[in-house]
Each structure stands twice: as structure tokens, then as C-alpha cells.
C-alpha positions in Angstrom: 143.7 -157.4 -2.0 142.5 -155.3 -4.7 144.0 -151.9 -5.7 141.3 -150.0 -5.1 140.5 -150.8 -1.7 143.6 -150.8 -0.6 144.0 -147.1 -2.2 140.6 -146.3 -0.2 141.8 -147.3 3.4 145.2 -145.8 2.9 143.5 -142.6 2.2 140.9 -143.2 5.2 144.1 -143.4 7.4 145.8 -140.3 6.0 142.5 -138.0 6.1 141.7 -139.1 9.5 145.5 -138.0 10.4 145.6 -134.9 8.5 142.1 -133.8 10.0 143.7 -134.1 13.7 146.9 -133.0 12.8 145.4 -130.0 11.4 143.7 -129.3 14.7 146.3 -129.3 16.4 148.1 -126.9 14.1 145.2 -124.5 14.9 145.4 -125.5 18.7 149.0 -124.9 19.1 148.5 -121.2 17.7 145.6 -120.8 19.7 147.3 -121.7 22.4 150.8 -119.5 21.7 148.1 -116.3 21.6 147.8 -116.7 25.7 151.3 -118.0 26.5 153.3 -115.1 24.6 153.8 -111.9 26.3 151.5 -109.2 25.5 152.6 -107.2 22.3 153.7 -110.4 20.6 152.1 -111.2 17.7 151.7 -114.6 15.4 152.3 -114.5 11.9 148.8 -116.4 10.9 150.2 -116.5 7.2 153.1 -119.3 8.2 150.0 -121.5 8.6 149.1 -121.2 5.5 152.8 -122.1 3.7 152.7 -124.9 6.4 150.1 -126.5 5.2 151.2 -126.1 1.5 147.9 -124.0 0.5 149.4 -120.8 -0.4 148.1 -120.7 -3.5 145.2 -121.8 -2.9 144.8 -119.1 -0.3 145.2 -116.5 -2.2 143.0 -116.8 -4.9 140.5 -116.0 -2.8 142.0 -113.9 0.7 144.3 -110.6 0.3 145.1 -110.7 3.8 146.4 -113.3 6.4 144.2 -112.0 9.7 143.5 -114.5 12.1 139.8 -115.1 11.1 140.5 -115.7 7.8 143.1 -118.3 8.1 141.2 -120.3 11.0 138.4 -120.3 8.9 140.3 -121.4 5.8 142.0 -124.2 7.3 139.0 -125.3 9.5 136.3 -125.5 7.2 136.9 -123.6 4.0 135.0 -125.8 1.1 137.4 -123.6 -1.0 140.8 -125.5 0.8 140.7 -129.2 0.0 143.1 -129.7 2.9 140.5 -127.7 5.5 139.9 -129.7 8.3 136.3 -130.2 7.4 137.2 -131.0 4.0 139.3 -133.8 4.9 136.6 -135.7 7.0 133.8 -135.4 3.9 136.7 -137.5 2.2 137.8 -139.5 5.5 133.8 -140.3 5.6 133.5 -141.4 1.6 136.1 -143.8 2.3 134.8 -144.9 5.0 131.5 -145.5 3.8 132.9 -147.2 0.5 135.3 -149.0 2.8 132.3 -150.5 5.4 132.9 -154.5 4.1 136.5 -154.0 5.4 136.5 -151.8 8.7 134.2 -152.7 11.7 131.2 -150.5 11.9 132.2 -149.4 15.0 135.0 -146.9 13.0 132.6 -145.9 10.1 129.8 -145.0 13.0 132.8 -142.9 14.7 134.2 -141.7 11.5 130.0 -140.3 10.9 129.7 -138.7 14.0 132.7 -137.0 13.9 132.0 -135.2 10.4 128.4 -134.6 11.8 130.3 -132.7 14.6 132.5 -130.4 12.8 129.8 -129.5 10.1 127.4 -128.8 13.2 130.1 -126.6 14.5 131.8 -124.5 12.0 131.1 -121.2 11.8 133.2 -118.0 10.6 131.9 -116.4 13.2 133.5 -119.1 15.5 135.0 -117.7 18.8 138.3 -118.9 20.2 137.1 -120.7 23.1 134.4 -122.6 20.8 137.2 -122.9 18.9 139.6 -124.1 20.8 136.8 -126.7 22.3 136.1 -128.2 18.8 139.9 -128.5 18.2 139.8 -130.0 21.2 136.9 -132.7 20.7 138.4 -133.2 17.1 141.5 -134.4 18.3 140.0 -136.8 21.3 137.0 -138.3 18.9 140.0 -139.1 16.3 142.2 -140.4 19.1 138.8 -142.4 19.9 138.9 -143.8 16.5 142.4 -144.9 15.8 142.2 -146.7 19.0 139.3 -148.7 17.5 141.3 -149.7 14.8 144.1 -150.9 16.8 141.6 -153.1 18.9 138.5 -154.1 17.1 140.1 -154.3 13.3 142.1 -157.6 12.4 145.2 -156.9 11.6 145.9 -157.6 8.0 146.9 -156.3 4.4 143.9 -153.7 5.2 144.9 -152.9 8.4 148.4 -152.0 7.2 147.3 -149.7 4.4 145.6 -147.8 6.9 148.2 -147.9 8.8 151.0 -146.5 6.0 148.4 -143.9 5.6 147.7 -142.4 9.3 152.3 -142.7 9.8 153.2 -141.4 6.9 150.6 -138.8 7.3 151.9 -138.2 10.7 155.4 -137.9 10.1 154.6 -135.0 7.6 152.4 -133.0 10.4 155.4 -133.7 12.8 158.0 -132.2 10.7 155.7 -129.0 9.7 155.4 -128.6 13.6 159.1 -128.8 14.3 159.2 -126.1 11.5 156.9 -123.8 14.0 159.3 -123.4 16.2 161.3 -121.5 14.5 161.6 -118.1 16.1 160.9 -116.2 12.5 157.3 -116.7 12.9 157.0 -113.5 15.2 157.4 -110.6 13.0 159.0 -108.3 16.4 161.5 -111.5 17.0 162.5 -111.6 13.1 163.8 -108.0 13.1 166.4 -108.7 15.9 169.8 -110.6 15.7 170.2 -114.1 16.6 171.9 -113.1 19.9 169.3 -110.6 20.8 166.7 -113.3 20.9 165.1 -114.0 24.2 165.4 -117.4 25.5 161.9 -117.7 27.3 159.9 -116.7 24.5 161.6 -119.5 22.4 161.1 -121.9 24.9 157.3 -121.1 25.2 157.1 -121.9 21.5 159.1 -125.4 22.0 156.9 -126.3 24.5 153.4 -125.3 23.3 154.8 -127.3 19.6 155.3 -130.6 22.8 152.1 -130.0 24.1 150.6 -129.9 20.4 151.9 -133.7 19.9 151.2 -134.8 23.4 154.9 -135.5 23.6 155.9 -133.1 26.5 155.5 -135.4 29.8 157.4 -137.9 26.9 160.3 -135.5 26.3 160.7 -134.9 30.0 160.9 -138.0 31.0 163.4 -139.4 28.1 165.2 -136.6 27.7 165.6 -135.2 31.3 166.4 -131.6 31.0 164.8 -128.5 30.4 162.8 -127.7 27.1 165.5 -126.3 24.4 165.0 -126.1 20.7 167.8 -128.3 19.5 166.7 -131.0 21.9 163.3 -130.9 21.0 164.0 -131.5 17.3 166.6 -134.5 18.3 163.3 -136.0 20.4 160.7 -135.2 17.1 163.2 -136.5 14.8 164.6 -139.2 16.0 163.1 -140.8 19.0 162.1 -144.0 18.4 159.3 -144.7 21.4 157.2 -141.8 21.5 154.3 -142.5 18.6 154.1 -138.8 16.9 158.1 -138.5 16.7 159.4 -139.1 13.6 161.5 -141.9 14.3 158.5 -144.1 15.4 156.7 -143.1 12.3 159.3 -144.8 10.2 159.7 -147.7 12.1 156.0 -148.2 12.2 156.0 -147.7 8.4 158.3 -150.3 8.0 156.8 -153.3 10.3 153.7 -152.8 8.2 155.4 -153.1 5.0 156.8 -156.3 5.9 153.5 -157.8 5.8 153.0 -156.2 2.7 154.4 -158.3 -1.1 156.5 -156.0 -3.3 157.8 -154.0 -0.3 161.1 -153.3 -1.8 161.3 -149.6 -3.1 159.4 -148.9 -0.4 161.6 -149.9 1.9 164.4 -148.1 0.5 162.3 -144.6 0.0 162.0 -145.0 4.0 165.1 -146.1 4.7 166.5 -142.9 3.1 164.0 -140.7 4.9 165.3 -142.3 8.3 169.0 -141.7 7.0 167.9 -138.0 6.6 166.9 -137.1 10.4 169.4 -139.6 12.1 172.2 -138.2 10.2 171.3 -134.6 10.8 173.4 -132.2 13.2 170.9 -130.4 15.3 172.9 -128.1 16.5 174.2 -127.2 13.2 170.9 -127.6 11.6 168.8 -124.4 14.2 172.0 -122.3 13.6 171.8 -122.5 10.0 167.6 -122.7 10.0 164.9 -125.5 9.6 163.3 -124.2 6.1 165.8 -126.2 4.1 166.2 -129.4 5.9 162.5 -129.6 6.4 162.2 -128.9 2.9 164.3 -131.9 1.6 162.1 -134.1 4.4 159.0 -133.5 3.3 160.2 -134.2 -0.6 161.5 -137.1 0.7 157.9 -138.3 3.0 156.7 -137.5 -0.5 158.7 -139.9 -2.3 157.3 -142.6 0.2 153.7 -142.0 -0.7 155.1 -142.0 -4.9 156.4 -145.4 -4.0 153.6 -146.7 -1.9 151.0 -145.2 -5.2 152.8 -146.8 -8.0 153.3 -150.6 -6.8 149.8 -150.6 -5.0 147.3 -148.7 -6.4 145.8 -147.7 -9.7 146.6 -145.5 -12.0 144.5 -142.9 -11.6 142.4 -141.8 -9.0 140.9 -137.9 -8.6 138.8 -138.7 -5.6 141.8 -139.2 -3.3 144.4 -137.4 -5.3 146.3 -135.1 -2.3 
């Protein structure tokens, strides 16, 4: 398989991903702004570190208002990693890519650009908001699950593949990172013991509700919503498909099939080492920013690997 097209459907797989991941980023705020008691109120700038475009941010914004930062990382031509951003590339690929995937997906992949271009607006309310979010999430979900059943499942198949998990894996660990309690400006100014329970439990299970994992968690786990059994379910469970744990394990069934797998293999091996090895417990006492820090170096190590034995040299198109 050539370099380049294999470089073109592992990026097709991670914009898709990072486009629905990103909505439900922006949903799980949106949906924290009804759940929280009145007076509480969300720090709209952790959206931005979380999604690594601080920078970027503020070359052009001097404050971190809610308007501002939906509109940023919905549709912002300015934010490569916008939502709407993400499927103009998603849609290249695909376009470039329409020999290798059924024309079923690069139909799908169209309409759903043509929908969030259609929609985008920095005028956009929250409840048209939170309905494109919404129809974002469930036309991607529409799409993967034409990949799974109308694409054969070969070298292409498992490039895209790499791309959407390790793409996912990333988004789940900046979500676990959202339920820290330092988000809310009122809850950062108390002590850890003067923290209240119910309001951290609303975040833990609006972060479930984000992945689609809280009917999962309730049935594996059996007990009520806590923080430090949350991360155990996002980190290391190995049957729900957004958790961590599946991500790798996914990862490395589709590098089998792939030749020249090895340091690979061993980038993702040490990235599984990291969050099965972790004390939870420990971990929330002690606070997420570190330990999610050394993750996401080490999802990015995966992606170095996957880069250098696969694809070519240089490519600015899909470099992100």
C-alpha cells in the first residue's frame, strides 16, 4: 500500500474522530451549564488548554467568554482544530481517498461538512447549539458504522482504524481531565475537604454521558458514580469502545495486520503500562494535570511511530 494513501485514511479516521470528540467537548459543557446549581460558573478557558490551542487562541481573543470559545472551537477558520475545520480536511481526504472507501462514506463524510458549514453561526444559540452537537455526533456515529460494515477490512481499513483509536484515546483522556473539580473558579478557592460531593458527581456523570459510557459504567461497575471509579472505568476498561483500554487493544489488533509493526507495538504497549499501572486513588488526591500530561506525550509517541515507518516524509496538508 502506498505511503501516501495510507497517510490519507489514517488522517480521514482521526479528523472524523477529533470532529465528534470535539462536539462532545462542547456538549458536555453545554450540558454542565443546566446540571450545576445556580451561581456556579464554568471556566470556558480550560477548553481551550484542553484542546491544546492556547496559543492559538490568543492571538486573536483577550477574553475566554462563552461565545468566544464555542465559536472558536466550533467553527473558527482561525483554529485548525475547530470542529468545522477538521471536516474541510476529513472531506479532502476523503475525496482524495474515494478509489479506497465505499462511496457510501465520502457521500456521508459530504453531507456532514455541508451540515455544519450550513449551521455555524457566532450568533449560534445554545439550543441550536446543542442540536448541531447533537446531529454531529449521530451523522459521525452513522459514518464509522459504515466503515465497520460496508468497507473490506484490510491494510486501509486498519489505517483508518489507528487513526479514529488513537484519536479517541486522546479525546478520552482530555475528558477524564474535565473532571477535575478546579474547573469551577468558586470550587477552586475552597479546601479539598470543603468540596461538595454532589456537585463533583454531576461533573463525573455529565463527562459518562459525554462518551456514552454511563449505562456502561453502571452496569460493569455496579455502584454509584465516584471520580476515582470513573477514571479506573476510562482508563482501563477493556469492553466499553471510548475507554482507554479498548482503544489500545483495538490499536494493537490492527497493527497485527499491519508489516513492520514492531516499535509500534512497543510505543502502545508502554501507553497501556501507563494507565494499568496507575493508583487512582493516589492519582485524584495528588491531581490529574501531570499524569494526563505524561499520557498524552505518550498517545503522541504512538502517532511519531505510526508517521516514521508508514508514511512520508513530509506532509503539511495533514500535519496535526
Amino acid at each position: 500500500m502506498l505511503s501516501s494513501v495510507a497517510e490519507r485514511v489514517y488522517w480521514l479516521g482521526r479528523y472524523l474522530e477529533r470532529a465528534e470528540n470535539s462536539a462532545r467537548l462542547l456538549k458536555i459543557y453545554s450540558a454542565m451549564l443546566f446540571d450545576l446549581p445556580r451561581g456556579s460558573k464554568l471556566d470556558w478557558s480550560t477548553l481551550i488548554d484542553i484542546s491544546g490551542s492556547h496559543e492559538r487562541y490568543k492571538e486573536h481573543h483577550t477574553s475566554y467568554d462563552e461565545k468566544a470559545v464555542v465559536n472558536f472551537l466550533l467553527g473558527d477558520s482561525k483554529n485548525r482544530n475547530s470542529i468545522f475545520e477538521c471536516l474541510v480536511l476529513a472531506r479532502e481526504n476523503a475525496r482524495t481517498s474515494r478509489e479506497i472507501i465505499p462511496s457510501e462514506i465520502w457521500e456521508q463524510v459530504n453531507a456532514l461538512y455541508y451540515t455544519v458549514k450550513e449551521s455555524i453561526n457566532p450568533r449560534l444559540g445554545r439550543a441550536n447549539r446543542y442540536t448541531l452537537l447533537e446531529e454531529i455526533m449521530a451523522k459521525s456515529q452513522r459514518i464509522e458504522g459504515l466503515f465497520v460494515s460496508s468497507m473490506s477490512h484490510n491494510e486501509a481499513y486498519s489505517f483508518i482504524e489507528l487513526g479514529r483509536k488513537l484519536e479517541r484515546a486522546d479525546m478520552t483522556s482530555r475528558l477524564v481531565d474535565v473532571g477535575s473539580i478546579n474547573l469551577f473558579p468558586a470550587f477552586a478557592e475552597k479546601t479539598e475537604h470543603q468540596i461538595i460531593e454532589p456537585y463533583e458527581n454531576i461533573i463525573w456523570i455529565n463527562v459518562l454521558r459525554c462518551l456514552g459510557g454511563f449505562q456502561a459504567y453502571r452496569q460493569q461497575v455496579h455502584n454509584r458514580v465516584s471520580g476515582n471509579l470513573v477514571v479506573r472505568f476510562l482508563l482501563q476498561d477493556e469492553e466499553f469502545p471510548r475507554a482507554i483500554g479498548f482503544c489500545l487493544s483495538d490499536l494493537a489488533q490492527n497493527l497485527g495486520k499491519l508489516p513492520r509493526n514492531e516499535d509500534v507495538k512497543r510505543a502502545v504497549g508502554r501507553v497501556k503500562r501507563i494507565t494499568h499501572e496507575v493508583d487512582v486513588e493516589s492519582l485524584l488526591e495528588k491531581g490529574l494535570l501531570e499524569f494526563i500530561d505524561e499520557l498524552q506525550i505518550s498517545i503522541a509517541d504512538i502517532h511519531d511511530e505510526i508517521s516514521r515507518i508508514w508514511f512520508t516524509p513530509v506532509n503539511i496538508q495533514n500535519a496535526g
